[in-house]
N, CA, C and O atoms as CSV, one atom per row, in Angstrom:
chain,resi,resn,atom,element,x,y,z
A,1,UNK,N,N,106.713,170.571,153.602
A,1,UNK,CA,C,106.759,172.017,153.755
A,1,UNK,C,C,105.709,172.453,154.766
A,1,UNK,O,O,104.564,172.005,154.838
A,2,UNK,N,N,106.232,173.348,155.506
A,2,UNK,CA,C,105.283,173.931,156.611
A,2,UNK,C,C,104.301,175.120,155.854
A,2,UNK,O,O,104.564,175.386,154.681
A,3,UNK,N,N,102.981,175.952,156.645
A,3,UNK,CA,C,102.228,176.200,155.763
A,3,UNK,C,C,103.335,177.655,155.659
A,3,UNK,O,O,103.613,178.149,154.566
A,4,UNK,N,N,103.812,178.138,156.814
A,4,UNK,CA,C,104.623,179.172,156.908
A,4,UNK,C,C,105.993,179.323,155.959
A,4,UNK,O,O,106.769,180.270,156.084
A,5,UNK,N,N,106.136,178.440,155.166
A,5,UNK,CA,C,107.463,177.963,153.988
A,5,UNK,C,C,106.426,178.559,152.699
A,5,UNK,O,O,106.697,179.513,151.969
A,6,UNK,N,N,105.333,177.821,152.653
A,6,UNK,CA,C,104.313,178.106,151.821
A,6,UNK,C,C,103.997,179.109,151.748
A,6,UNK,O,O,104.134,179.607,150.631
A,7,UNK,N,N,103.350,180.071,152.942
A,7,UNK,CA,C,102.609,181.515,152.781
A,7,UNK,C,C,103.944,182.288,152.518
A,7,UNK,O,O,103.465,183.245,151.910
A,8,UNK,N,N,104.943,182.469,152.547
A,8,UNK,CA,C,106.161,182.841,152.362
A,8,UNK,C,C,106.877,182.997,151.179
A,8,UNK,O,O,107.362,184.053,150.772
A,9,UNK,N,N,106.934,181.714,150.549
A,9,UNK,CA,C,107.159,181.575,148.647
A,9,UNK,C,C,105.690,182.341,148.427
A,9,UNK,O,O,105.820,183.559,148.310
A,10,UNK,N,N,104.714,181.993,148.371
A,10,UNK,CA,C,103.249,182.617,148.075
A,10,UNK,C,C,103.554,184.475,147.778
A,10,UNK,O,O,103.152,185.040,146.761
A,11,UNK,N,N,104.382,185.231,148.978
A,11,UNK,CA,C,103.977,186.058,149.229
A,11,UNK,C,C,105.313,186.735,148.536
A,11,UNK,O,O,105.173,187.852,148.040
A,12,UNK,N,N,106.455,186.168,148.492
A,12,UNK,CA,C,107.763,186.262,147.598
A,12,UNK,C,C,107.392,186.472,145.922
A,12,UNK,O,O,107.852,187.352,145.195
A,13,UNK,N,N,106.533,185.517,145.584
A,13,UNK,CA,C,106.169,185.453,144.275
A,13,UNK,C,C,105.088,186.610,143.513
A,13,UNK,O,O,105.018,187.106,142.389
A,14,UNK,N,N,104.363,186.721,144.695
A,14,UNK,CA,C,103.011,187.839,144.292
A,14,UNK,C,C,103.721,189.132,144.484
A,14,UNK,O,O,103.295,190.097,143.850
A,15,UNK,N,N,105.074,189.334,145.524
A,15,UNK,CA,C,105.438,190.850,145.277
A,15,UNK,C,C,106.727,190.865,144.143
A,15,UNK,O,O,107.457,191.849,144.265
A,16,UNK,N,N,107.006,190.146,143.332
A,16,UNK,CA,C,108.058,189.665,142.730
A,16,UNK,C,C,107.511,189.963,141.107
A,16,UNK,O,O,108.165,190.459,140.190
A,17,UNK,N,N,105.888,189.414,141.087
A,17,UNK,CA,C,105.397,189.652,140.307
A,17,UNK,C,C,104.769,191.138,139.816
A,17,UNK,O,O,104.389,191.527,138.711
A,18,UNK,N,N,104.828,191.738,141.023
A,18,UNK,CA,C,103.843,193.182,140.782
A,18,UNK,C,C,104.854,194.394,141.101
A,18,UNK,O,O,104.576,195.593,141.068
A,19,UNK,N,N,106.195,193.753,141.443
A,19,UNK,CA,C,107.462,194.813,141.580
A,19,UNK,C,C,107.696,195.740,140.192
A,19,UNK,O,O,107.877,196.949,140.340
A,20,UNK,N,N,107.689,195.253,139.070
A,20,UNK,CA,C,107.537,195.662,138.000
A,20,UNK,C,C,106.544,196.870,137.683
A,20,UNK,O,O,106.787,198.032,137.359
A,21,UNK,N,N,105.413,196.233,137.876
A,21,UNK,CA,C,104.264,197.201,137.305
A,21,UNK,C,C,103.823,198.228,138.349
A,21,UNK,O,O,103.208,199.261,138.082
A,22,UNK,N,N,104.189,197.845,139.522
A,22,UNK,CA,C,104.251,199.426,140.639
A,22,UNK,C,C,105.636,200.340,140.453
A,22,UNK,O,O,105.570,201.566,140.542
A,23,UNK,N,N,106.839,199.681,140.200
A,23,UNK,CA,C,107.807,200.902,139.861
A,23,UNK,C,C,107.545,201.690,138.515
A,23,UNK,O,O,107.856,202.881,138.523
A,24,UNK,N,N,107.035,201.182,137.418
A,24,UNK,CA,C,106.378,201.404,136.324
A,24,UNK,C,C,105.532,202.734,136.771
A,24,UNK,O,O,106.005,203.871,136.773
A,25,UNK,N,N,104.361,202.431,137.103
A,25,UNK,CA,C,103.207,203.371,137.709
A,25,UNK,C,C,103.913,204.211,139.153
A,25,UNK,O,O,103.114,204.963,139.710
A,26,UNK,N,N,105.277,204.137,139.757
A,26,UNK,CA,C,105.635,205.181,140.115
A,26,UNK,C,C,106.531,206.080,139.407
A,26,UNK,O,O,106.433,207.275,139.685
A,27,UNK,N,N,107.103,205.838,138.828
A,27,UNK,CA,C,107.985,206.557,137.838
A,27,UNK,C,C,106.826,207.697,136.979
A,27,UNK,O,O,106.898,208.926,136.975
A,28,UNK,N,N,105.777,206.819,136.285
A,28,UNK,CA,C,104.932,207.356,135.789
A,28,UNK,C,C,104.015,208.241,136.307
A,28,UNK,O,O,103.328,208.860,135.495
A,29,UNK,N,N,103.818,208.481,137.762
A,29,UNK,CA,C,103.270,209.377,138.380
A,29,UNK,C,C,103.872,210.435,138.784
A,29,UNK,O,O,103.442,211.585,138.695
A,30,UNK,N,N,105.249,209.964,139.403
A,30,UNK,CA,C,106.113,211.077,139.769
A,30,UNK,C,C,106.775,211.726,138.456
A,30,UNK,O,O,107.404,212.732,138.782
A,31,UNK,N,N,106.834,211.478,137.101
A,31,UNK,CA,C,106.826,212.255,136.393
A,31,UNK,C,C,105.852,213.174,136.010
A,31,UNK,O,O,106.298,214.275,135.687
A,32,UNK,N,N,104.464,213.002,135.950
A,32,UNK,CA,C,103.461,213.670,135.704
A,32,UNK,C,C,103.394,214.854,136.765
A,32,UNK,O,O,102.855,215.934,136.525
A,33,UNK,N,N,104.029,214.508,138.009
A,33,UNK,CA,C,103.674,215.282,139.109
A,33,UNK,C,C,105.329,216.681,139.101
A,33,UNK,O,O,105.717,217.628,139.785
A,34,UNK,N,N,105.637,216.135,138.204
A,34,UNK,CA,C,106.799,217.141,138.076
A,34,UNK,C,C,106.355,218.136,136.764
A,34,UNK,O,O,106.366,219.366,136.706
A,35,UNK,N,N,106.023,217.293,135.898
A,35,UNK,CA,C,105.409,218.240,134.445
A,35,UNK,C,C,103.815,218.767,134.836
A,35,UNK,O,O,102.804,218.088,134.654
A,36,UNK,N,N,103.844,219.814,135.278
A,36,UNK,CA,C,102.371,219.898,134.972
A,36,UNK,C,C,101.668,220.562,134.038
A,36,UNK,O,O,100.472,220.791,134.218
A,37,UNK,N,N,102.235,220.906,133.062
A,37,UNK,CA,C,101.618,220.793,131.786
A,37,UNK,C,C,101.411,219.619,131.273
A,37,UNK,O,O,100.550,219.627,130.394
A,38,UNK,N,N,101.998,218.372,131.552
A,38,UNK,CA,C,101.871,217.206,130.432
A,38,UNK,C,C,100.217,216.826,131.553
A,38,UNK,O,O,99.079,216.559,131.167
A,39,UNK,N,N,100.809,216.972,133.075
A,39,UNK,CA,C,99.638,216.349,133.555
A,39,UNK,C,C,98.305,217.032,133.554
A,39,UNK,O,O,97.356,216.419,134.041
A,40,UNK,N,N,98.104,218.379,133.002
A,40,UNK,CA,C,97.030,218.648,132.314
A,40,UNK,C,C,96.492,218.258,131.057
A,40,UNK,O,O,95.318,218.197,130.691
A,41,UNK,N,N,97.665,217.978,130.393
A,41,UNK,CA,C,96.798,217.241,129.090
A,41,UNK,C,C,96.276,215.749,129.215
A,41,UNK,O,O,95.359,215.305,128.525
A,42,UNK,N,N,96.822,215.181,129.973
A,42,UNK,CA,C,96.931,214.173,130.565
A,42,UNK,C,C,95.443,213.936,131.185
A,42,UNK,O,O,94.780,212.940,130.892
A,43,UNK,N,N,94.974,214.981,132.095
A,43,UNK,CA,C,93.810,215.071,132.691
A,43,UNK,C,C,92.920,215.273,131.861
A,43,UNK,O,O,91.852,214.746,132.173
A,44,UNK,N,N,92.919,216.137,130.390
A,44,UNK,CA,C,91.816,216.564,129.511
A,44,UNK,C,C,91.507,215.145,128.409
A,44,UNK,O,O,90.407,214.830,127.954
A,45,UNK,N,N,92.377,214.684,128.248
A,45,UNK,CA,C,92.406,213.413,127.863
A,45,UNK,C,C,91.545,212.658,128.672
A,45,UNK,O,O,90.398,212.655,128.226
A,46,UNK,N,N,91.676,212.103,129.569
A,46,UNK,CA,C,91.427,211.075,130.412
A,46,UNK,C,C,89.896,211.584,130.572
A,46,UNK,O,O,89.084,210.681,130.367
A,47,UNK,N,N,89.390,212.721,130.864
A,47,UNK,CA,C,88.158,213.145,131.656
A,47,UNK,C,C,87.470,213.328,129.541
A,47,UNK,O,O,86.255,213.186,129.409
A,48,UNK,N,N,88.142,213.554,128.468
A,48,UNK,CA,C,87.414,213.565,127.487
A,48,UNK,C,C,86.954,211.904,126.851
A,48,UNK,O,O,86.000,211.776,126.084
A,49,UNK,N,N,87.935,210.535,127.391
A,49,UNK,CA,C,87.586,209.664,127.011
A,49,UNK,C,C,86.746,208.953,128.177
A,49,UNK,O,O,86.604,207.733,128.254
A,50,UNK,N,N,86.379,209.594,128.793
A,50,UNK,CA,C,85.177,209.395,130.404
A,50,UNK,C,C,83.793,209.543,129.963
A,50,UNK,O,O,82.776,208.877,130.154
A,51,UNK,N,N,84.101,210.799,129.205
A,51,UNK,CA,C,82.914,211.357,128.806
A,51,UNK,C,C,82.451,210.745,127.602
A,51,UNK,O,O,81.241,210.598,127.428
A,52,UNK,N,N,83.505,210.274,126.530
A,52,UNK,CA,C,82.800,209.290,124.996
A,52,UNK,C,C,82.516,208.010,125.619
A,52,UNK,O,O,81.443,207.496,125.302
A,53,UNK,N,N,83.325,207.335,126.517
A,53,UNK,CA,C,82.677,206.113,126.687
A,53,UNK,C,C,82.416,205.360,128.192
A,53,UNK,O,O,82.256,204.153,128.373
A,54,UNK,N,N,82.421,206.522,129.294
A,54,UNK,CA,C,81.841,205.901,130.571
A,54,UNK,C,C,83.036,205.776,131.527
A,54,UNK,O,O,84.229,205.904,131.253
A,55,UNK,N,N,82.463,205.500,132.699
A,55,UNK,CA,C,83.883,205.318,133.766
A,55,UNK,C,C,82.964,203.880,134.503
A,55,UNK,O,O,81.762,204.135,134.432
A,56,UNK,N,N,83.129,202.964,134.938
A,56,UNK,CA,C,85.069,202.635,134.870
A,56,UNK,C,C,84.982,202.568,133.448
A,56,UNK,O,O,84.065,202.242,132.694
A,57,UNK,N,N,86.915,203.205,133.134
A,57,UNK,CA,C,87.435,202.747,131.841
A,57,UNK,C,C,87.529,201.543,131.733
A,57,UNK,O,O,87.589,200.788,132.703
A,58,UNK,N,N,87.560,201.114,130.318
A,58,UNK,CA,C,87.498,199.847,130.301
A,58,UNK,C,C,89.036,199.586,129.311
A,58,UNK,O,O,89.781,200.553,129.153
A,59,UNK,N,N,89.310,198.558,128.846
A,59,UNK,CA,C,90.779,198.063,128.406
A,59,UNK,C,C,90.423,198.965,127.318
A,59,UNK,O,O,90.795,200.068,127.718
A,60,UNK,N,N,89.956,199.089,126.269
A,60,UNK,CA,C,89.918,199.031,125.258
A,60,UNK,C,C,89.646,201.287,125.411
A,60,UNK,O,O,90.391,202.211,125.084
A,61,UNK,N,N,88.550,201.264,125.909
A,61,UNK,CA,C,89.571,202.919,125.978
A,61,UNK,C,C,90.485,203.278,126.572
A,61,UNK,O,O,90.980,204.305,126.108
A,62,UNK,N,N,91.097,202.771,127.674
A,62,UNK,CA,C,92.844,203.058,127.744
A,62,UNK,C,C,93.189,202.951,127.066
A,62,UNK,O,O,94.091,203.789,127.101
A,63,UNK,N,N,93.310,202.085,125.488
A,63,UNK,CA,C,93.800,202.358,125.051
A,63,UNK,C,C,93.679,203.281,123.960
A,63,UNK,O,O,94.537,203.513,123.108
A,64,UNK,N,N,92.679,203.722,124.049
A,64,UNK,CA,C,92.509,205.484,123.121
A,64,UNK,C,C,93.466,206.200,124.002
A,64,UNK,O,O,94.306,206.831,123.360
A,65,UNK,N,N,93.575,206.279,125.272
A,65,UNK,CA,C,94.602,207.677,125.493
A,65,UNK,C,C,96.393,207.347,125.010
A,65,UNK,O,O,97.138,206.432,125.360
A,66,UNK,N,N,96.593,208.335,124.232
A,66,UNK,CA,C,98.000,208.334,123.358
A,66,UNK,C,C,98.483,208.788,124.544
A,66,UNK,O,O,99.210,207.875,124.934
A,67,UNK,N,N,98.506,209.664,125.344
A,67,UNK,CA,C,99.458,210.071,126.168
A,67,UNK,C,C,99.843,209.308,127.519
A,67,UNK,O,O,100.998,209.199,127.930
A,68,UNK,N,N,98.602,208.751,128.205
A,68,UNK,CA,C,98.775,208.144,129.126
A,68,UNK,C,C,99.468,206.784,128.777
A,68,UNK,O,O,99.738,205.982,129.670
């Protein structure tokens, strides 16, 4: 295999893998950006679990926000 066969599967696989979780997180944005009431609660949330436990969020308070 040439390295260009290689960087190729490489680069097939890494967007193959993350195709998922970016249509995910666009769906999920462009809905928020249509509701903007949800994306205010959304925001009071997020900026109230900033404030109990620090930014960067970490895994474990994402998962305190119910809405996000």
């Amino acid at each position: 295999m040439t390295d260009d066969v290689i960087a190729a599967q490489a680069f097939a696989f890494f967007t193959a893998g993350f195709e998922t979780s970016s249509t995910t997180l666009s769906f999920c944005l462009h809905e928020l950006a249509l509701q903007s009431p949800l994306q205010n609660e959304v925001f009071l949330e997020a900026d109230a679990i900033a404030s109990k436990s620090g930014t960067p969020f970490s895994y474990e308070s994402l998962k305190d926000m119910v809405l996000l």
